[in-house]
N, C-alpha and C positions, 0 to 999 in steps of 0.2 A: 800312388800318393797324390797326385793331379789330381784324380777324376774325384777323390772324397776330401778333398781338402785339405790336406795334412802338411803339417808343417815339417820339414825334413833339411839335413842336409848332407850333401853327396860330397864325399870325399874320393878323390883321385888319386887310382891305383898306377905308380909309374911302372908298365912295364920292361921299356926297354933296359930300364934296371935293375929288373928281376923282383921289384917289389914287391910282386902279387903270389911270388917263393918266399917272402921273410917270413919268419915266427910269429910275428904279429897277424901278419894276414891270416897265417895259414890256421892260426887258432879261430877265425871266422871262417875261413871257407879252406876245408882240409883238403881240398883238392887244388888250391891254388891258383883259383880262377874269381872271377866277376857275374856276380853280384854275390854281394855277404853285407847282412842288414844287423843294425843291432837297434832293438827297442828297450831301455831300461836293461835290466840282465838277457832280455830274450837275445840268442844269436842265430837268422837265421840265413842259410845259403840257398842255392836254387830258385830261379827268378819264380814260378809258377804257386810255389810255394811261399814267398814273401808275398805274391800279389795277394794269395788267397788271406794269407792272416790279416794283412793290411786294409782288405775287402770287409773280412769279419767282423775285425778293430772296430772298424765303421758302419757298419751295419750299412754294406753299399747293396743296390736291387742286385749290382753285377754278376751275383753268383746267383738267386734268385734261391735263396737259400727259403723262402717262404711256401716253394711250391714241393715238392718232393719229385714230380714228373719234369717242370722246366728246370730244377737243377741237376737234374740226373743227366738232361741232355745239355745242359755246359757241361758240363763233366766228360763226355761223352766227345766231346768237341772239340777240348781241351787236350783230351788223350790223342785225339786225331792228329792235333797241331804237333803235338809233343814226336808223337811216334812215324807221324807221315808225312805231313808237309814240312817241317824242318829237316827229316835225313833227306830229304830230296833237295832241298833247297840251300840247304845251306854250304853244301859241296859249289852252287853257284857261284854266292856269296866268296866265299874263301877263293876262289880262284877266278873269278873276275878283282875283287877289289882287293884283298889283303895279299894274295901271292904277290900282284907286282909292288903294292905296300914294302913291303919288306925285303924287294930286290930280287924275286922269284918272276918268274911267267906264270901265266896264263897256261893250263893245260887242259886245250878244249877237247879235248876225248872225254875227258870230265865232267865238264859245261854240257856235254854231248846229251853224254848218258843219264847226268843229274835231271835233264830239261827234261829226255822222255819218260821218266820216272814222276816227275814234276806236273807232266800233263795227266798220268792218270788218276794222282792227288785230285788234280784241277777236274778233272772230268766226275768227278764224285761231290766234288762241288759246287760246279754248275748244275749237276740234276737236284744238290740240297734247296739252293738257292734258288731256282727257278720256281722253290714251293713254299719259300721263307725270305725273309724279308733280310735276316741275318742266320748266322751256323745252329744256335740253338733250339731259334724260333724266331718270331715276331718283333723280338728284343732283344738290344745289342745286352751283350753279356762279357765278361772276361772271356769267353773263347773266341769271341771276333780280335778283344782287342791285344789277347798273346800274339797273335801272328803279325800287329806291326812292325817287331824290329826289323825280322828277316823281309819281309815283303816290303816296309823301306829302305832295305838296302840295296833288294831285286832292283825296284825302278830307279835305283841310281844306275846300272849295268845297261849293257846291251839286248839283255834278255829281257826287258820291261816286257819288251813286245808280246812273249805268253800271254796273259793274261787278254789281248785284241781278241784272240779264239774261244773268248768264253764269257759275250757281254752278261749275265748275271753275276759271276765274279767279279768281273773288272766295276759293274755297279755296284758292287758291295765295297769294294776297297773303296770306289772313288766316294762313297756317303759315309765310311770311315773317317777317312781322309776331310770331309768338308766338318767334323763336329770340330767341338771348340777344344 
């Protein structure tokens, strides 16, 4: 909604009171969780899937929906995010910052196994980026920018440090990272 200009506004899911379980919610997001988006009648849930309509809406390059070859590889990229770098990472995430959140530890056997999992994501990614400027190509697209949440929450953790092992990677976050 940022990056095309849209005028929006975010309303806040109280969890600790089960909000994101009432009737109301759950008739946008039936599974009970965050994000659930409503446009006019549209309702829709799944972050990947609000980005892209939202993308559409606006006729943003980010999909690159003009070329049939560079959209196939956001797509491609996207599914990456979706299916490999997030099960790997996001086991991080939850057990660095939200277990102790919510009164739990830290269970670094976890952290352990997520990281080495995490580097072979990463190692698949330094050899993309060594040959692209960003994941799809040339030009940033929605698939560089799905993997901000989690990869901003990584460099909140102890395990920022990953990413030292792989300056093409860590260049791509940090010129992520430097756009407006």
């Amino acid at each position: 909604l940022e990056e095309v200009g849209a005028e929006y506004e975010v309303v806040p899911v109280d969890f600790a009171t089960g909000e994101h379980k009432s009737p109301a919610h759950l008739a946008k997001n039936p599974f009970g969780q965050v994000p659930a988006f409503q446009d006019g009648e549209l309702v829709l849930f799944e972050s990947r899937a609000i980005s892209r309509y939202v993308l559409r809406k606006h006729k943003s390059a980010l999909l690159k929906d003009g070329s049939l070859e560079e959209s196939a590889m956001v797509d491609v990229w996207l599914d990456v995010e979706a299916h490999q770098y997030n099960p790997a990472v996001s086991p991080i995430i939850y057990q660095c910052m939200f277990a102790p959140m919510f009164g739990g530890v830290c269970d670094q056997k976890v952290v352990d196994a997520s990281l080495e999992k995490l580097k072979k994501v990463l190692d698949v990614y330094e050899a993309r980026l060594s040959k692209h400027k960003y994941l799809a190509g040339d030009f940033v697209s929605l698939a560089d920018l799905s993997h901000f949440p989690y990869t901003h929450y990584l460099m909140g953790t102890p395990c920022r440090s990953v990413f030292d092992a792989y300056p093409h990677v860590k260049a791509w976050w940090e010129t992520l990272m430097a756009r407006p």
